[in-house]
C-alpha positions, 0 to 999 in steps of 0.5 A: 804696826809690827815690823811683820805687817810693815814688811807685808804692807811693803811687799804688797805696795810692789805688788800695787805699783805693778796694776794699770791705774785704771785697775787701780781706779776700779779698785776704789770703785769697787771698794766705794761700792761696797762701803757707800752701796751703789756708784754712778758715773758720770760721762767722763766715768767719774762717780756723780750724784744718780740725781744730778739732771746736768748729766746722764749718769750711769751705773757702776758695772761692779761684775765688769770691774770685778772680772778685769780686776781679777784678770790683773791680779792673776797676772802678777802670780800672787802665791805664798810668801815667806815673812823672815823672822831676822831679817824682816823682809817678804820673800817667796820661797825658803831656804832649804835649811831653815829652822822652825820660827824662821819663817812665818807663812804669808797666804796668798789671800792675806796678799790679795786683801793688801791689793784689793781690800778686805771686802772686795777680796770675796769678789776676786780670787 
């Protein structure tokens, strides 16, 4: 891993610690979903076998996850970063007097696929 996607993987981890845990846990629903196709859960809403008789089980709401994951992302203001090319840290802005190959754009998507993952990412904008 460059130093470059450490710093990024870095900032995107405080961005992590930021969600609720259960946005967290529909993160990983989600991403499951995507991967291994549909998820069921069971009454205590843990994923379960859709054929386990013991329990009533229930499809994952991956649309209703989906929503409540965006509106928690929408409220940590993912922007535009700024990797610094000396000092191999993240940053939000630049300085006024940079030169070029200071600073290396960071997209806002590149960020939210750090957060939620390179498929999910399609599903929250």
């Amino acid at each position: 891993m460059s130093y470059q996607d450490q710093a990024i993987q870095e900032f995107v981890d405080s961005l992590k610690v930021q969600l609720p845990s259960d946005v967290k846990t529909l993160i990983s629903l989600c991403n499951r979903d995507l991967v291994s196709g549909p998820v069921y859960l069971d009454n205590e809403g843990e994923p379960c076998d859709p054929f386990d008789f013991d329990e009533t089980p229930t499809r994952f709401d991956f649309a209703s996850a989906t929503a409540k994951i965006e509106a928690a992302v929408d409220g940590l203001d993912i922007d535009t970063v700024y990797y610094e090319t000396w000092s191999g840290v993240v940053v939000s802005s630049m300085d006024d007097d940079a030169m070029p190959g200071d600073y290396i754009e960071i997209d806002s998507r590149t960020v939210l696929e750090g957060l939620v993952g390179d498929q999910l990412v399609e599903y929250v904008h």
